[in-house]
N, C-alpha and C positions, 0 to 999 in steps of 0.2 A: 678302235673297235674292230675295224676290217680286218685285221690282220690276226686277230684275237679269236676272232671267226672262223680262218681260213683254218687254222690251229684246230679249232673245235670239229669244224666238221672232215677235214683228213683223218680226224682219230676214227670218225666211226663208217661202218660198211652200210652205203645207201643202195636201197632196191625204188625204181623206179614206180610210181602209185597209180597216177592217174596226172591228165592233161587239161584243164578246165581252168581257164582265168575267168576271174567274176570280177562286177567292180567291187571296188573297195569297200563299198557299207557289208557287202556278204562277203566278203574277204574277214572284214572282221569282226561276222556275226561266226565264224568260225574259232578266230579266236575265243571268243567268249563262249563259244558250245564245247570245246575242246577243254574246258576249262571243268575243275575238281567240284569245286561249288554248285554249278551250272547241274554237273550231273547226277549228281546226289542231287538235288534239291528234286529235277524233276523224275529221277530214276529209283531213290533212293539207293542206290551205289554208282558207283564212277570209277572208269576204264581210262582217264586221257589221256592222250598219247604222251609220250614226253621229248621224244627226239622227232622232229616233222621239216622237211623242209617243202616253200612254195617259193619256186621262181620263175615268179610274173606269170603266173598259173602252170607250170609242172610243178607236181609234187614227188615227195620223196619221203618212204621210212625207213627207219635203219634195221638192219637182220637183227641186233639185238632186241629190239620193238617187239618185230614180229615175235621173236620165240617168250618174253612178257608176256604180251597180249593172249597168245594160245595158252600158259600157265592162269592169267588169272579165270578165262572162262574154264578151265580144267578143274578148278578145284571150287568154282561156284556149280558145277555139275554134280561132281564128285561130294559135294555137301549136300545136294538138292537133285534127285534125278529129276523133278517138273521144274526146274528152276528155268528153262530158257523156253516153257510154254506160259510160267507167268510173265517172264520178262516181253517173250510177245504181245501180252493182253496188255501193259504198259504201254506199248508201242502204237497198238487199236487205238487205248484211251487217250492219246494225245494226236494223233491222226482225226479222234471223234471232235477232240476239244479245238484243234485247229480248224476244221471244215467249218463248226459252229459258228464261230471268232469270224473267219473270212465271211461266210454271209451276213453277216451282222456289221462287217464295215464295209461290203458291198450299200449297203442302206444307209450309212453314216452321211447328214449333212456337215461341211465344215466353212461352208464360204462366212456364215454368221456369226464365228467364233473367235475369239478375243484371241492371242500367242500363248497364252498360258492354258489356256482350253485345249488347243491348236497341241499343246506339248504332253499334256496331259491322256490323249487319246492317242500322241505317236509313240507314248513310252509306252503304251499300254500295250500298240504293235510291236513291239523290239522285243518285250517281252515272251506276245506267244511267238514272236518267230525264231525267237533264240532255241527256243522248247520245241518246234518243229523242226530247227535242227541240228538237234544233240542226237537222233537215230541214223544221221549219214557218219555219224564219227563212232558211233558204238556199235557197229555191225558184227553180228558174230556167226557170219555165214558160213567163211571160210572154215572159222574154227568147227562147225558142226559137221562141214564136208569132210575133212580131215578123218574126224572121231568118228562118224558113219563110216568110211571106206574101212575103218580100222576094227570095227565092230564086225563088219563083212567079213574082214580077215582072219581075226582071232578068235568072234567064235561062231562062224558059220563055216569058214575055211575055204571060202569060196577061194578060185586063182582072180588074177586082177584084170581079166578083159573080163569075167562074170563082173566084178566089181563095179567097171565100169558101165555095163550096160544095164545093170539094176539102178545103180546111182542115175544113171539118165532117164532113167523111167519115173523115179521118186522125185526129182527134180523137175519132172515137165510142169509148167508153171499151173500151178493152180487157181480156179477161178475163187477166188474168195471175196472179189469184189471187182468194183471198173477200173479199167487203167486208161487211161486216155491214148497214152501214145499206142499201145496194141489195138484196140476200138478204132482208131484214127481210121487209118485206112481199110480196113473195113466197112467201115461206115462210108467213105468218101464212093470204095467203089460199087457201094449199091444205089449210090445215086448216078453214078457213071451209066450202069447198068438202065437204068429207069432210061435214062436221056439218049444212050443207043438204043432199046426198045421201041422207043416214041420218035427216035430220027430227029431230035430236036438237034436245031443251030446253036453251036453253043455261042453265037455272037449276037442271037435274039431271043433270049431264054424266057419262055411260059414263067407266071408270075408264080406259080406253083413252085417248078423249078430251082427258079433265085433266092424265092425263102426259104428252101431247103438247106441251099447255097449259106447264104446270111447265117441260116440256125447252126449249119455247123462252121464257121469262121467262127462266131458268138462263144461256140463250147471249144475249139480248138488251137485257133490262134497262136493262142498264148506259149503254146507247147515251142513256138521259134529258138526262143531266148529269155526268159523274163530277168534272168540272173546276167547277163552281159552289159556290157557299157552304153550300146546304144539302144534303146527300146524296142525293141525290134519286135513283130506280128506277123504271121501267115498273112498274106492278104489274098483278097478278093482272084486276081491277076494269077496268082501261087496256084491254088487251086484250078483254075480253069485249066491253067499248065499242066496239071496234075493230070485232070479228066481227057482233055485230049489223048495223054498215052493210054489211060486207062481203056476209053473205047475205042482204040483200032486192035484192045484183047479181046480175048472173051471173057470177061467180067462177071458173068452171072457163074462159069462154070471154075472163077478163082475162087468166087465168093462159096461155092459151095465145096471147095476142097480144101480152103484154112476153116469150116467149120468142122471138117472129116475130120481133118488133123486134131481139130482141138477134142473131138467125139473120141475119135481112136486113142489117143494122149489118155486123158483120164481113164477108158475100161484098160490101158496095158498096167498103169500105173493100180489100179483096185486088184489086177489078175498077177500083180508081183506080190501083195502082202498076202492075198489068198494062199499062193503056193507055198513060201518061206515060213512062212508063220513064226516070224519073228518074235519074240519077248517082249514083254512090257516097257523093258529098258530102252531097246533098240527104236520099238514102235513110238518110244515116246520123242529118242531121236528124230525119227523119222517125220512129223507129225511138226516138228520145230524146223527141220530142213526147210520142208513146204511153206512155212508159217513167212520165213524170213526171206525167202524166196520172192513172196510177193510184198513182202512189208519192205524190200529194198528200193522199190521202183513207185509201191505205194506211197510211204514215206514221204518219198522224194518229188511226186508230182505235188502232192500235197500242200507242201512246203511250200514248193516254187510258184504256186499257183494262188498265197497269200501273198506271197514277194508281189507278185505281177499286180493284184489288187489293189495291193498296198504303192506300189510305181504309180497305178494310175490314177487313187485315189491322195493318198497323202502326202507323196511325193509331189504328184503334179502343184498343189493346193500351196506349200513349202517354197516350191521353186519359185510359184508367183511371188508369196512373199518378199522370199531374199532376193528376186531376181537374177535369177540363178536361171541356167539352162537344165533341163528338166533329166537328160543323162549326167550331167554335172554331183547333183544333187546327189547319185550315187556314188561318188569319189571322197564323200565325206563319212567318218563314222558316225554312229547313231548320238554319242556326248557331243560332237562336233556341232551338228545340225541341232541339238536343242540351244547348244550356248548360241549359236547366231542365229535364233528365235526370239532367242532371250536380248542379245546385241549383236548386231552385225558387226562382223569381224572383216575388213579388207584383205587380210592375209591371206583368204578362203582363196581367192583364186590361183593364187601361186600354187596354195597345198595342191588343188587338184590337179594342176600343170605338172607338174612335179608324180603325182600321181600317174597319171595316162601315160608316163611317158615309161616307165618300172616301180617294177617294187619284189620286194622283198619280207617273207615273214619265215623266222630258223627259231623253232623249238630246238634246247640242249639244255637236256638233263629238266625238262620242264620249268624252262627261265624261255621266254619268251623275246624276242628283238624283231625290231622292223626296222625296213629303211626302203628312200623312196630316190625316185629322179634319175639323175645320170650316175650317181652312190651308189645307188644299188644296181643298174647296168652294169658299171664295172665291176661288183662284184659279182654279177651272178657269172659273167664272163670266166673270172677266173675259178668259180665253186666247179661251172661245167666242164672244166677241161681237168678239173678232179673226176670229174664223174663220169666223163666219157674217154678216159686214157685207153679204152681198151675197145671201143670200137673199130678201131682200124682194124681188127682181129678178125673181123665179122666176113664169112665168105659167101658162098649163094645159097645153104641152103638154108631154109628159116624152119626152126622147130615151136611149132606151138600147139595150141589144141581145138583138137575139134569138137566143133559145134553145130553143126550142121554136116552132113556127109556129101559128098558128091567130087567129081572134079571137073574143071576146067582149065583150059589157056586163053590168057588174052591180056590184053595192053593194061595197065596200071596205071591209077591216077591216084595222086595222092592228098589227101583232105587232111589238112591242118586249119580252117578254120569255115565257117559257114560258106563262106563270099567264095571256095573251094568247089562247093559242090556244084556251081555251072559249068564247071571244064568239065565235067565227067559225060560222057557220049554213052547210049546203050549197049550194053555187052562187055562192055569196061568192067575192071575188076578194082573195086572200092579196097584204099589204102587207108587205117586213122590208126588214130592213138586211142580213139574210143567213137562211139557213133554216138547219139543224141538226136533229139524228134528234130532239130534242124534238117539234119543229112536227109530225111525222108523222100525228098525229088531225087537227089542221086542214088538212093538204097534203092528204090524201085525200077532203075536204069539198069543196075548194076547184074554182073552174073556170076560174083560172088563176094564176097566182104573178108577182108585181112583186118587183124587189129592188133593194137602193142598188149592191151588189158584186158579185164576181162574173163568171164567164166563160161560156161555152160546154160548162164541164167541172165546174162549184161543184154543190154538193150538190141547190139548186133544179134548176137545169137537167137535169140528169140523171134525175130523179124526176120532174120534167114531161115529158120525153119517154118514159119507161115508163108514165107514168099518162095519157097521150096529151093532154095540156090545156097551152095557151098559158102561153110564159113570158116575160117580157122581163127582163134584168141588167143590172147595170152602169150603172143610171142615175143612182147618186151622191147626188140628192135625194127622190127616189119619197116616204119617212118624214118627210122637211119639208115637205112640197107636201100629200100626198094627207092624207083624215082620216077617221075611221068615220064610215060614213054617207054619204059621196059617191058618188054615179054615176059609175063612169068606165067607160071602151071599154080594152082592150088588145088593141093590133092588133102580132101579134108577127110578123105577115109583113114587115109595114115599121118594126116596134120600136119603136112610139110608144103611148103611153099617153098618153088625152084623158080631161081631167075634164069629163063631160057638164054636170052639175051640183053645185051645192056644199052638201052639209047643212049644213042653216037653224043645228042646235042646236049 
């Protein structure tokens, strides 16, 4: 089979996706959201991908994908000019149906429950979370930025830096509801705010204070990790870490200048359609930009935030049963975990040994394969040295895009995984493949943010322009090129990042 593989995927041309291992059970609640069935049923039509690769959490689409993918939403457009504002109301109604679902087994007793009760209530979770996440695999964000810049082009005739600076203006994120990771820090540092006002200790904190504390761990927490191997939570300790840097700022006068931002942001974005008075077509473009803009990261908390419930609820509840360690339990698929419900199987802990240690899952031609352990190590070994024959190529200057304007020089640190973001020192300039509400102690250090992925709208971006500090996206190599310890400049007015100098160690 390895070899048969090796075959398949040299024939075709990969573009690098995104960086995110999960365990296994959400590894392969992917598979099955990726899936024809799956999205018809809850979309009434279906996009899945058919060439995909994840190794041991990088992902990978092939250039033929991409140019598919952009034909099929072209011609559901081009059949339907509201077609991708109802496809959004789709996306509302199962974000409604999911938030419902998650309070409702927030309240779920289970300790009194037989295994088949016990099974009956965790297929019932498989099922809405499969359906919470069929909109991280059907995104047609890109495809809308595309067709807008193109509509700008041919028939407003605007030039392409007009382009761009309308397109950033119609894209500043709109409030169409809460995000947690944007709120997060907001909210943390108007209690920071409160506690320098009041000169409070933060090592003997007013009972006012601490429940404040508590209420927001309670609402936040979760935002660490819930989708990783080991259960991970903001804690208590996290936060105070947090407020410490917060109040040697000035906190009341951050908090009132990402509220300017987000004030000015919306009247430019009203005072752009005013002026252009774009067409019913374009507007309805436009109106879907926005929509998908926030249903990206809506979506997506959403989701992860039934996962987390479901870790702490059903999962923990399972683990007791089989006796199983409770990160374990995610190293199983969702069939796996009902049939050792049903009877316990000893082979379970191999699988997941075997598991933790790689894996592998290669869409070709929409045929699906896995492989796990030291099997698919070696082969991810040799897939990468397909996919990276041409990084040596790579010299100092890094082209990508910006997302935030400004520039700076300063040392680089490079974050490839959470347990990353304690090396990073203030003033440092953040390196990833992607950022996530984890990175949030180093983003707030940081004095400006580089990434591989990524848009004008991904989670860096957006938290660089609240936190008012340089970002450039999208530059694909940034984490092969740059290294702790390098000097570099990011100039995100012209989106280039130069290695000034290279550490010696």
């Amino acid at each position: 089979m390895n070899s048969n593989l090796i075959s398949q995927v040299k024939e075709i041309q990969w573009v690098f996706d995104v960086c995110r291992k999960f365990n296994w059970f959400v590894e392969n609640i992917q598979i099955l959201a990726n899936s024809r069935n799956e999205q018809q049923k809850y979309l009434g039509f279906a996009n899945p991908y058919k060439n995909y690769l994840i190794l041991n959490g990088e992902e990978y689409y092939s250039q033929n994908e991409f140019e598919n993918w952009y034909s099929f939403w072209d011609s559901k457009f081009n059949d339907d000019n509201d077609f991708f504002n109802k496809f959004s109301q789709k996306l509302f109604d199962i974000t409604s149906r999911t938030i419902k679902y998650t309070e409702e087994l927030k309240r779920t007793k289970l300790d009194n429950l037989n295994n088949n009760e016990l099974i009956s209530i965790f297929e019932d979770f498989v099922n809405h979370y499969i359906e919470s996440f069929i909109p991280a695999w059907t995104r047609p964000d890109n495809y809308l930025e595309i067709q807008l810049k193109a509509d700008l082009r041919n028939k407003y005739h605007f030039e392409d830096s007009e382009i761009e600076a309308i397109f950033s203006e119609i894209a500043t994120y709109p409030e169409l509801g809460e995000l947690s990771y944007v709120d997060e820090p907001l909210h943390l540092l108007e209690i920071a705010t409160e506690i320098k006002d009041k000169k409070i200790n933060l090592s003997k904190l007013p009972e006012d204070i601490n429940d404040r504390i508590q209420n927001h761990i309670k609402k936040y927490s979760w935002l660490k990790g819930s989708l990783f191997y080991n259960f991970l939570t903001f804690t208590k300790k996290d936060y105070l870490d947090r407020l410490r840097l917060m109040i040697q700022k000035d906190s009341e006068k951050e908090i009132s200048r990402i509220n300017s931002i987000r004030k000015q942001k919306q009247k430019d974005y009203e005072a752009i359609i005013r002026r252009h008075h774009f067409n019913s077509e374009t507007l309805s473009l436009i109106e879907a930009v926005r929509s998908f803009i926030f249903l990206r990261t809506h979506t997506t908390e959403v989701s992860d935030y039934l996962f987390f419930i479901g870790r702490s609820i059903l999962f923990k509840e399972i683990s007791n049963r089989l006796d199983l360690n409770l990160n374990d339990i995610t190293m199983l698929s969702s069939i796996e975990i009902v049939k050792n419900l049903k009877c316990r199987d000893d082979s379970v802990n191999e699988i997941i040994e075997k598991r933790e240690k790689g894996f592998i899952i290669i869409w070709i031609n929409g045929k699906v394969e896995t492989l796990f352990g030291d099997e698919s190590l070696l082969l991810i070994r040799k897939i990468k040295r397909i996919l990276t024959k041409d990084t040596d190529k790579l010299d100092n200057k890094i082209i990508g895009r910006s997302a935030s304007r400004g520039k700076v020089r300063g040392i680089a640190k490079v974050l490839n995984t959470y347990k990353d973001v304690f090396k990073l020192n203030k003033g440092e300039i953040l390196i990833a493949s992607m950022t996530t509400p984890d990175y949030i102690m180093a983003m707030e250090k940081a004095s400006a943010f580089v990434t591989d992925e990524g848009g004008i709208t991904c989670h860096a971006a957006i938290l660089a322009r609240e936190f008012g500090v340089p970002c450039i996206v999208g530059t694909k190599v940034a984490t092969q090129i740059i290294k702790d310890g390098d000097n570099i400049e990011v100039d995100a007015d012209n989106a280039v990042v130069l290695i000034l100098r290279k550490d010696k160690h």
